[in-house]
N, C-alpha and C positions, 0 to 999 in steps of 0.2 A: 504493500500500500504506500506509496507518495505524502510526502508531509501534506497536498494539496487535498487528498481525499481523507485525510487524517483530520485535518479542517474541517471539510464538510462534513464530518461524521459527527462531528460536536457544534451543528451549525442551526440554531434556534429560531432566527431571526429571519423565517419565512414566513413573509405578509399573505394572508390567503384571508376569506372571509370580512374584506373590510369593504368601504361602500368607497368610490371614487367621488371626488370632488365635483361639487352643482356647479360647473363652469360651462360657457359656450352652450350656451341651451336657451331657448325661446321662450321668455316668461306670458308672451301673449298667447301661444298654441296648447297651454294648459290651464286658461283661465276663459272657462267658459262662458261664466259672468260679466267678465268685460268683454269680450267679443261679442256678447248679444249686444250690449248697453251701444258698442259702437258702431255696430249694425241699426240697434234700433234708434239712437240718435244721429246715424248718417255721419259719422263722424269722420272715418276715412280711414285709410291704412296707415297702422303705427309700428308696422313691421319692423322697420329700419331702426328705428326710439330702440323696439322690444332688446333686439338682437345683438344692440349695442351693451342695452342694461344687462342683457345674461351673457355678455362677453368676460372671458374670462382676464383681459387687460381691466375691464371695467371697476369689475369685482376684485382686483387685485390694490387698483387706486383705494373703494371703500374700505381695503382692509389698513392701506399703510397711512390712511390717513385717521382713520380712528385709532390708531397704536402709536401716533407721533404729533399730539395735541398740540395747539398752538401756543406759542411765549410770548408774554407780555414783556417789554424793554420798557420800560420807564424814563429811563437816560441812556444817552449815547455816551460815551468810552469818555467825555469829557466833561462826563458833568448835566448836560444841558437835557432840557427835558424833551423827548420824543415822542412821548403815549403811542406807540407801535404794536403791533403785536406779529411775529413771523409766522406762519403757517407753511405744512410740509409743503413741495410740489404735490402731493395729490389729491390737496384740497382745491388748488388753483386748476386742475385735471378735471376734476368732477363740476366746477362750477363752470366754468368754459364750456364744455357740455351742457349742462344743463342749461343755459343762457344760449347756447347756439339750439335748441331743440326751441328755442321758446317757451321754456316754463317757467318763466320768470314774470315781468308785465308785458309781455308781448301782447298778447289778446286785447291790452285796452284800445291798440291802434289798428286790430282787424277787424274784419267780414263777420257774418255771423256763422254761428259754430266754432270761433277759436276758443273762447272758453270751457267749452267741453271737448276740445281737442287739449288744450293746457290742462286739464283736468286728469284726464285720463294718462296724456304723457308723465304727469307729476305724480302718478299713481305707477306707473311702473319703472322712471327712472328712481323714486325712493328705495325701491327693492334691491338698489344697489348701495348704498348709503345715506343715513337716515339726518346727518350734522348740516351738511351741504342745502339742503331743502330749509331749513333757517332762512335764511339772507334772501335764499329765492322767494320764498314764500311772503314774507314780510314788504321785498318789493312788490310782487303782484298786489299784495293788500294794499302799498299807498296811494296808488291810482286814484282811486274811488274816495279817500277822504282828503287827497291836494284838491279835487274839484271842488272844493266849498272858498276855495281863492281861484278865480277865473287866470288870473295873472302870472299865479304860482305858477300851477299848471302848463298855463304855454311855454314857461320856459326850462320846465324840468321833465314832464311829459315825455316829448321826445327822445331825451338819454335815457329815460327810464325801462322805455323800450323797445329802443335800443339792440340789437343781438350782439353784443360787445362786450369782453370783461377786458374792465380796463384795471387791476387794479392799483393800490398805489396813493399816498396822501397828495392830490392837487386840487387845487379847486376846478368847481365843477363845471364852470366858464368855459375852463379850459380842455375838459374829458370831452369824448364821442358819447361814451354810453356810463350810465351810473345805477348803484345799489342804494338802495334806504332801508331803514330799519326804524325801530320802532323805541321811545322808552318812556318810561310810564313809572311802574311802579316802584314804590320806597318803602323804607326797611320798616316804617311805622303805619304803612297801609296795605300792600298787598295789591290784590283785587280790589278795594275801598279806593277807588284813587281820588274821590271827592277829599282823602284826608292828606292829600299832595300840600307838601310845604316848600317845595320849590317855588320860589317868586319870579316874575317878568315884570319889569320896570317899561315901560315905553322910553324911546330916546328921541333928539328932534327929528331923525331921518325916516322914523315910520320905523324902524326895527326896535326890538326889544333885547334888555339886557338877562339872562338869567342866572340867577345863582340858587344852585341846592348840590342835593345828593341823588342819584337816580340808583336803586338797588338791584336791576336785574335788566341788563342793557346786552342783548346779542349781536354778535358781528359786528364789535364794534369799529372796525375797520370799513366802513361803510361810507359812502360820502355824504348820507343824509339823514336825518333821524326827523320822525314826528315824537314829539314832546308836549306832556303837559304841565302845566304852572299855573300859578295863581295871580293875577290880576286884581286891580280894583274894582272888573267887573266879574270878578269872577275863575272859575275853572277854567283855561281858553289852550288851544293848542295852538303849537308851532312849527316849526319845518326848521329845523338848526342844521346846518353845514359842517362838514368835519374840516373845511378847509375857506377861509375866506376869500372873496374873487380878487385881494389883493397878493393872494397866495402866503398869506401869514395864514397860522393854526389860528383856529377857536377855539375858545376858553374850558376845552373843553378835557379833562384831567380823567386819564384809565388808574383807576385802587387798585387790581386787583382784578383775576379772573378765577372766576368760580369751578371749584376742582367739583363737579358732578356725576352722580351718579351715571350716569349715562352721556348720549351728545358730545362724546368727548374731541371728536373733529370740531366741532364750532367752539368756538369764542365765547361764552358769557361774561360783561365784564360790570364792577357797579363803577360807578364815573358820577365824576362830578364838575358842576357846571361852574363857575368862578369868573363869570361876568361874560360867558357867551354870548353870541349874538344871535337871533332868532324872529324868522318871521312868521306876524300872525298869520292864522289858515282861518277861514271865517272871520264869526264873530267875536269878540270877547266874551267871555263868559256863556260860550257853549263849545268848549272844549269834548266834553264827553259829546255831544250830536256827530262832531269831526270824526272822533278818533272809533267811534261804534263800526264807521264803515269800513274800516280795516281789521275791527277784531271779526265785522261777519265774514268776509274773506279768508282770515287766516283761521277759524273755524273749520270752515268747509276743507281748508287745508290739513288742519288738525284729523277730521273723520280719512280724508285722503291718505296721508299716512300712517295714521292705525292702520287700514285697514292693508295698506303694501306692507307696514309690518307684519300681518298674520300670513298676509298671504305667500311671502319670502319662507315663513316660519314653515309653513305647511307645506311649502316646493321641499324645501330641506326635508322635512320630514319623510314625505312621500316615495325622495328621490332615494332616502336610505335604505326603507323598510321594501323597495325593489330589489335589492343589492344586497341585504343581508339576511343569512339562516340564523336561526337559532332551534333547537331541540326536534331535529332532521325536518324542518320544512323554512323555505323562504316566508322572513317576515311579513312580508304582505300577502301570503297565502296564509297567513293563521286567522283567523275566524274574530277573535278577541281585537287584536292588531287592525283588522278592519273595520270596526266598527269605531276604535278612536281615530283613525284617520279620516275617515268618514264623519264622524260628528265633527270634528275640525274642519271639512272640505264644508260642511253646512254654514258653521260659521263664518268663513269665509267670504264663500259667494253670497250670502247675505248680506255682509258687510257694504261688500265690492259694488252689488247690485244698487243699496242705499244711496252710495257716495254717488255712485253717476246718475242719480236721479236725482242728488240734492243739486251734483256740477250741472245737469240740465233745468232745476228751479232758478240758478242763478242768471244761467242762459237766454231763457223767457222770464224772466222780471217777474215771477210768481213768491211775491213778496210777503203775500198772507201764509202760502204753506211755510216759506223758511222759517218764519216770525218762531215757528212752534215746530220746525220738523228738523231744523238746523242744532239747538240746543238741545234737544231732545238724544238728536244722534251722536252729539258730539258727548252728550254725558256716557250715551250707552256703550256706543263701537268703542271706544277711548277706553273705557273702565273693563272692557272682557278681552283689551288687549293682552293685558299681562298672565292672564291666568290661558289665553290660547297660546303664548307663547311658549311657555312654560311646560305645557300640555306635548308641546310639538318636539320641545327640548327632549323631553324625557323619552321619545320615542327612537332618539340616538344612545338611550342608555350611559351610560359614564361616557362615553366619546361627546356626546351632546354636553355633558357640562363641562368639557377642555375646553380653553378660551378655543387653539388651533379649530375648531370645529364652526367657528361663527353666531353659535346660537347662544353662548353669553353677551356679546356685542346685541345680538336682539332685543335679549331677556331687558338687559341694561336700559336699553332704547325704550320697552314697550309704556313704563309711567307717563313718559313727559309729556304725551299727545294728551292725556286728562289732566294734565295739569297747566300744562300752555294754554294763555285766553280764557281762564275761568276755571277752577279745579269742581270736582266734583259738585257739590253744595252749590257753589257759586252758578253754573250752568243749570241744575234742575231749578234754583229757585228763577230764571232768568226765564221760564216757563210761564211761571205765576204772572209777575212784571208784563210778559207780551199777552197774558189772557185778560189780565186789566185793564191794560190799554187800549190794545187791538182785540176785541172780539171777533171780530170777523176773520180772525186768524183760525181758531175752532172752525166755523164754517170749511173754511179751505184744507183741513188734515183730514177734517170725516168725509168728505167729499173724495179724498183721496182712498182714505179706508172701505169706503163704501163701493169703489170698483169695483170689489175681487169680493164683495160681499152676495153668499145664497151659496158659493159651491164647497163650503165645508162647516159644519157644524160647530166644532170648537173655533176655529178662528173667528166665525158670526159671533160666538159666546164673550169671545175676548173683545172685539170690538164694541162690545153692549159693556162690558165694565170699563172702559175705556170712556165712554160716553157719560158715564155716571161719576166717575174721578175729574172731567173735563166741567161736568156741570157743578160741582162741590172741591174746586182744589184749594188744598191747603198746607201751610207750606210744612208741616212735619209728613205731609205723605207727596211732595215736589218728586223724590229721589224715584218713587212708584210710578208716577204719572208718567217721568220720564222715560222709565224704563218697557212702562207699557206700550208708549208711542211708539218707540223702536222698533220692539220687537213685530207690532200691528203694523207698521210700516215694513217692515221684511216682509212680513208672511204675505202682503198686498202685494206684492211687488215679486215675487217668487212663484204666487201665484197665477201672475197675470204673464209672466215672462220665463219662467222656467220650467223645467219640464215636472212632471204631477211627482215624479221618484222624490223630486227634490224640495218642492212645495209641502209635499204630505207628510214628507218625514220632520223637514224642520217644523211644522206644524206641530205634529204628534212632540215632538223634542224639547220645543220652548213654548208653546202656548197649553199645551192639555196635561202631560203630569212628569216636569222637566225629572232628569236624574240629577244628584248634584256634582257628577264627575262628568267628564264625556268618557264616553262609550258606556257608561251605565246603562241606557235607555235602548233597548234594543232597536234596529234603522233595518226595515227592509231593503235586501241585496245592497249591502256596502260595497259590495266589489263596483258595480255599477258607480257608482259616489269617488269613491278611489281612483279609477280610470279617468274619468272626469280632468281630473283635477293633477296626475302626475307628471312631471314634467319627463321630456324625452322618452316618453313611451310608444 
């Protein structure tokens, strides 16, 4: 025998039984749900988007940029103060992309349908990296609340959307295309931003001076931020520059970036304002009417990447339980295995389905369903992110909780969409609020519920105590209502657009006598459900 077969005689370290990496695979060709939603809103082909996001270059950017966060420089080498922050290359990688695919504010300066074409592209570029969609997101949102200054608008509009990443500290004078973000809240209010102690002094030129603290400021690297302060009339918001059109900095100071749980590619930074300069958006003293049209935006955004979070979670899962045996049959031939990959593939296309009906409310101006179907969603999809992720995780067994496997970077990821723009409590009561104000908001959800109403018994049932919560809410039972709306908007909606396999089970599953695990609840023929929904099959 040969020293060399003397080796292999003692040679342990043969890989067999393991699942190959989700790379280079088509995240649109196993997403049933979106393919109907872009069929049935004519949306067009996103092949190109898909093919990019399940590239395995793509997917390599999401990974090195969530493992190589960005630095805050405070000072340059001499002392002098820079407020900087570096980021890897492949965060500059994934935003260039996403900015050339136009999921950023593009849609405010097209045709109709970009919106729910940005919708949808934002829904499967996320499934590549979840930090990056920040900055995108928050510019798509300012659009809609610079239009309460006519002025503003015409002159930042344009870079905004822009297909351009320019990045970089210049003023914005001088850029082709620019990012904005958003900052709001402080360390003594939260979500309460009526208890904003930031001040705006007016000066003789029509700008305003600011000084406070802002506690939860993203991407601060951004050339524009909307801001609120306080006024002598009031709450009133503004549009502050991270660079003046003299190409001097504004006043505007990074503390500090936030080591979080999750999101760890973006920036979060708290910054403080110390005589910035800032111009009014509207009125005085209707700060929050301004800044509302950005949080319903990024909202809608919020439900959109939940719901690319589950559905990345459940490609993974799907694609493993393909690929691996365990106790002499392939995973996804065992019986038990199918049925929680299948109640996962439910939630899912449920989700997925929602969101592009909510991107098509925003589409056609149906402002009474969002009032009540937008909060609604964003409380529910948002809140059973974590626990489907999780779900999806465990389905890799200890391989699924090694960082190397991707699905702790999810796991990480899945809170922060319920807690961006209103955390739980805050969004269900944000229900009450639109049923007070706007009544005719109820009209416009039961109207939607009543579609797919006569062809199933328990979901009619559920929509009758649905009706009875709507005509009595209150805010210890907000978090129910919410979650009722959800669910009665899936099942309407799965109903009317999905095939009966899929309607009747999630029915049976979440409306008639749920189980509290998935796969608890037995699902006629999951293999059918499974196929559905695996990628490269």
């Amino acid at each position: 025998m040969t020293l060399i077969d003397e080796l292999r005689a003692f040679s342990t370290h043969q890989v067999a039984n393991q699942s190959s990496p989700l790379s280079g695979f088509d995240p649109l060709a196993c997403d049933p749900a979106l393919g109907s939603a872009l069929t049935r809103y004519a949306v067009g082909d996103l092949t190109p988007l898909a093919l990019e996001a399940g590239s395995a270059e793509a997917r390599e950017h999401g990974r090195l940029a969530d493992e190589n966060p960005p630095q805050l420089r405070t000072h340059d080498r001499y002392g002098n103060r820079v407020d900087e922050v570096e980021y890897h290359p492949s965060w500059h990688w994934l935003m260039e992309r996403a900015i050339a695919h136009g999921l950023h504010a593009a849609p405010w300066g097209q045709g109709p349908g970009a919106h729910l074409r940005r919708a949808a592209g934002f829904y499967l570029w996320s499934q590549t990296e979840a930090g990056h969609g920040c900055p995108i997101s928050m510019t798509y949102s300012s659009v809609p609340a610079l239009r309460w200054s006519p002025e503003l608008a015409a002159e930042y509009e344009p870079k905004l959307t822009a297909t351009g990443y320019e990045f970089g500290l210049r003023a914005p004078q001088e850029k082709s295309a620019l990012l904005a973000g958003m900052s709001m809240t402080e360390k003594q209010g939260g979500s309460d931003v009526r208890a904003n102690t930031t001040t705006a002094e007016p000066l003789a030129d029509g700008t305003y001076r600011l000084v406070g603290h802002k506690w939860f400021t993203s991407a601060p690297m951004n050339d524009l931020f909307l801001t609120l302060a306080q006024t002598a009339g009031g709450l009133s918001c503004f549009l502050v520059p991270r660079v003046l059109p003299d190409g001097t900095r504004n006043e505007i100071r990074l503390q500090r970036l936030k080591d979080k749980l999750g999101n760890k590619s973006n920036a979060s930074s708290e910054i403080e304002y110390t005589g910035a300069i800032g111009h009014l958006i509207g009125e005085e003293g209707r700060g929050v009417r301004c800044i509302i049209e950005m949080v319903s935006m990024t909202r809608l955004d919020c439900v959109l990447g939940a719901s690319a979070n589950v559905r990345i979670a459940l490609s993974e899962a799907a694609h493993h339980v393909q690929r691996r045996s365990a106790f002499g049959a392939r995973l996804a031939d065992q019986p038990l295995m199918q049925q929680v990959v299948a109640d996962l593939a439910l939630e899912s296309e449920a989700a997925t389905t929602l969101a592009m009906r909510l991107a098509a409310a925003v589409e056609q101006g149906e402002h009474g369903l969002l009032r009540l179907a937008l909060p609604a969603t964003k409380f529910f999809v948002c809140k059973r992110a974590p626990y489907v992720v999780a779900e999806a995780l465990e389905c890799l067994g200890g391989n699924g909780y090694v960082e190397e496997s991707g699905m702790p970077r999810l796991y990480r990821e899945a809170p922060l969409m319920s807690i961006w723009e209103g955390s739980g409590n805050v969004t269900a009561l944000d229900l009450l609020r639109a049923l007070g104000k706007q009544p005719s908001s109820r009209d416009a959800i039961l109207a939607e519920l009543d579609a797919a109403g006569g062809e199933n018994a328990t979901y009619d049932v559920a929509v009758r105590r649905v009706r009875e919560e709507l005509a009595d809410p209150r805010p210890e039972r907000a978090r129910a209502l919410a979650e009722s709306l959800a669910l009665t908007l899936q099942a309407s909606l799965l109903q009317r657009f999905a095939p009966a396999s899929v309607s009747d089970a999630f029915i049976a599953t979440r409306l008639g006598e749920p189980g509290r695990t998935f796969g608890s609840t037995p699902i006629a023929n999951p293999k059918a459900l499974f196929d559905r929904i695996a990628p490269g099959r």
